[in-house]
C-alpha positions as CSV (number, residue, x, y, z in Angstrom):
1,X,0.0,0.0,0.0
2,X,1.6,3.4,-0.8
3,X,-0.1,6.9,-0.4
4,X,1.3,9.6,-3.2
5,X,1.2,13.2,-1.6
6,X,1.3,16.5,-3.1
7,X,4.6,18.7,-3.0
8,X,3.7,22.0,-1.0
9,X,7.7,23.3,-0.8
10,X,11.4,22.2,-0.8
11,X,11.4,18.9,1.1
12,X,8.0,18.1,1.8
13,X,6.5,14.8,1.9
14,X,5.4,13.1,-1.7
15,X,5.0,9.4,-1.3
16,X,4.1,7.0,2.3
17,X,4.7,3.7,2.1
18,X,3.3,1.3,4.5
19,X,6.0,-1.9,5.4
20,X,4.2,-5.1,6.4
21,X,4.5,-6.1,10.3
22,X,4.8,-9.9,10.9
23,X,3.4,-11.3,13.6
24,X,6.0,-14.4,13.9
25,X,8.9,-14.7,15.9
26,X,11.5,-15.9,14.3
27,X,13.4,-18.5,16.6
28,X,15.9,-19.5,14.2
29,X,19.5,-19.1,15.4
30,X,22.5,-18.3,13.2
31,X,25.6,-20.8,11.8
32,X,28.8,-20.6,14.2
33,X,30.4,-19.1,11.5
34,X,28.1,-16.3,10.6
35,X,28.6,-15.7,14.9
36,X,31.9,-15.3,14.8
37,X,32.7,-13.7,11.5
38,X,34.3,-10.2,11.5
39,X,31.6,-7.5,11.0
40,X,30.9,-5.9,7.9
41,X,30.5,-2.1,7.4
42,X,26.5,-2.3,5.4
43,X,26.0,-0.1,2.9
44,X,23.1,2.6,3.7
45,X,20.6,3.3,1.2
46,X,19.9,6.9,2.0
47,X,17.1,6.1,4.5
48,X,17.4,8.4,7.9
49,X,15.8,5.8,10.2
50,X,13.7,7.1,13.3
51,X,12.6,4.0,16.2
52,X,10.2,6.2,18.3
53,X,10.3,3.8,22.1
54,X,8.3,5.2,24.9
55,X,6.1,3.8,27.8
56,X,2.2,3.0,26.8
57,X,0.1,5.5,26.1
58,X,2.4,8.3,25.7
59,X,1.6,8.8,21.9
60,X,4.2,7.6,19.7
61,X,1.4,6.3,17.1
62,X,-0.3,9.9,17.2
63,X,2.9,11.9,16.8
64,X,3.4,9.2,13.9
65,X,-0.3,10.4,12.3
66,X,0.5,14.4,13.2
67,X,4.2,14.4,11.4
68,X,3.2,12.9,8.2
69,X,0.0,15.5,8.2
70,X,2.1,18.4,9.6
71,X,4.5,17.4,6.3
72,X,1.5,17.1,4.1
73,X,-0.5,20.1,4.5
74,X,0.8,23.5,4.7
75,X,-2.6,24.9,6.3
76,X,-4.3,23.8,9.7
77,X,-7.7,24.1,8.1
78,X,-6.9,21.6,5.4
79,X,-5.5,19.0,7.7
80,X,-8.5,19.4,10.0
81,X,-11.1,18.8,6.5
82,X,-9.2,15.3,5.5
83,X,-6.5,14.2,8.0
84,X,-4.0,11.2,6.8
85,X,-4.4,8.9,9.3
86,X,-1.5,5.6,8.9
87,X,-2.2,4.7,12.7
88,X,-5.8,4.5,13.7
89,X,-5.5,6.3,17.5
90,X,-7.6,7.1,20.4
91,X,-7.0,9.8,23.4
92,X,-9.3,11.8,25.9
93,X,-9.0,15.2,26.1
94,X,-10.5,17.9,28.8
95,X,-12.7,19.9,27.7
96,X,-14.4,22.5,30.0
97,X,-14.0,24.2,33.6
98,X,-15.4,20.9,35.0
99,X,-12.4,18.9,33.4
100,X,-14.9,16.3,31.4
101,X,-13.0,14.3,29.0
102,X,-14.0,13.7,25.8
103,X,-12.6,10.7,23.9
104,X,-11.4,11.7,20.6
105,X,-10.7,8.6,17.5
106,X,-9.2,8.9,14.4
107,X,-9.8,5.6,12.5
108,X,-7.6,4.6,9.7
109,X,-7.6,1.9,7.2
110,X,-5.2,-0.2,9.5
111,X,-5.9,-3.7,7.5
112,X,-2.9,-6.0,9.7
113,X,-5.1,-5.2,12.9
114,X,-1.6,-3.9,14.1
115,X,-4.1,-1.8,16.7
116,X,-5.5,-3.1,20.0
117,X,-8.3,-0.6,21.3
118,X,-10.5,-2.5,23.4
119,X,-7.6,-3.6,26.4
120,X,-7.3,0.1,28.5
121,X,-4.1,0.2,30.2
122,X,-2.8,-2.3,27.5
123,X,0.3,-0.8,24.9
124,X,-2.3,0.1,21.6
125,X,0.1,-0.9,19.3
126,X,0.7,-4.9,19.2
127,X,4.0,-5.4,17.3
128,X,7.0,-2.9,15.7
129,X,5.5,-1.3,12.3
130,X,7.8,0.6,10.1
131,X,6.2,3.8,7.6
132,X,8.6,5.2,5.3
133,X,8.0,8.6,4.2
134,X,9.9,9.2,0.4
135,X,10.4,13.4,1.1
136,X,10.9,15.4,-2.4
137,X,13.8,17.8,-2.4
138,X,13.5,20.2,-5.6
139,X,11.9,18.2,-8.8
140,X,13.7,15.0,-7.7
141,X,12.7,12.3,-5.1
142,X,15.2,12.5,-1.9
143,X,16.0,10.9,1.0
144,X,14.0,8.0,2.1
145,X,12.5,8.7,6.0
146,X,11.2,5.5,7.9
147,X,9.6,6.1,11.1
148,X,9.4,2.8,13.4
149,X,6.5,2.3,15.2
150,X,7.3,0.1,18.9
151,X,4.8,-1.0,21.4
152,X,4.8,0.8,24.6
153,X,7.8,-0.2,27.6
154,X,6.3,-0.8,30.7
155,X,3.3,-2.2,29.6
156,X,0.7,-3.9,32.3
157,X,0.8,-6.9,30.7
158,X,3.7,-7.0,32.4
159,X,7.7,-6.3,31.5
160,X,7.8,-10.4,29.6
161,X,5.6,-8.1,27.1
162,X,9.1,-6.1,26.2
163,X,11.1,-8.6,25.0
């Protein structure tokens, strides 16, 4: 799935593209050889690679959703008409002098159920997603940025949920 954005100025955002999560843990342990082997300098492809970590609830998935939009549109008002949403999130806000909250949701078209609402108290997100925004520098497509989505530390499932 991709999502192709419109270029408001120098280094904005053009294209999202959305990496699959897999839900399998790979138990599978390496040769001796590959263990013990010198290391390698790898060759980078460009990407600038963000891992946002963080205890539950503190809103790495909606600062995920706000920094694409806040690259996408250059107005408040035309964010507000049509938001992106990669991450579907939920938060309560207070509203008036009697501090009532008021739940607000942005629902996305999260299709990998990635996104565990129903469990309060619970990390939101279930497993590490990665989003990788292509940014356009001039006429020609730049630097590759991927944003890594992590489930929350300290979740109350307890700390066996971190590893």
């Amino acid at each position: 799935m991709a999502y192709y954005l419109r270029s408001v100025a120098e280094g904005t955002l053009n294209q999202i593209i959305i990496l699959p999560t897999t839900q399998k843990k790979n138990n599978v342990s390496a040769p001796q050889s590959l263990v013990t082997a010198p290391p390698e300098r790898l060759k980078s492809d460009g990407s600038l690679n963000i891992l946002l970590l963080g205890e539950s609830g503190v809103g790495k998935s909606t600062f995920i959703n706000a920094f694409v939009n806040y690259l996408k549109f250059d107005k408040l008002k035309a964010a507000e008409k049509n938001p992106v949403v990669l991450i579907p999130v939920s938060f309560a806000i207070t509203i008036d002098d009697n501090f009532t909250e008021q739940v607000v949701k942005f629902e996305g078209n999260d299709t990998l159920s990635n996104e565990d609402h129903d469990n309060l108290g619970h990390s939101v997100t279930q497993h590490c997603k990665s989003y990788v925004l292509i940014l356009k520098d001039g006429n020609d497509y730049g630097r590759k940025l991927r944003i890594i989505d992590t489930p929350g530390i300290g979740d109350t499932y307890g700390s066996g949920q971190d590893d």
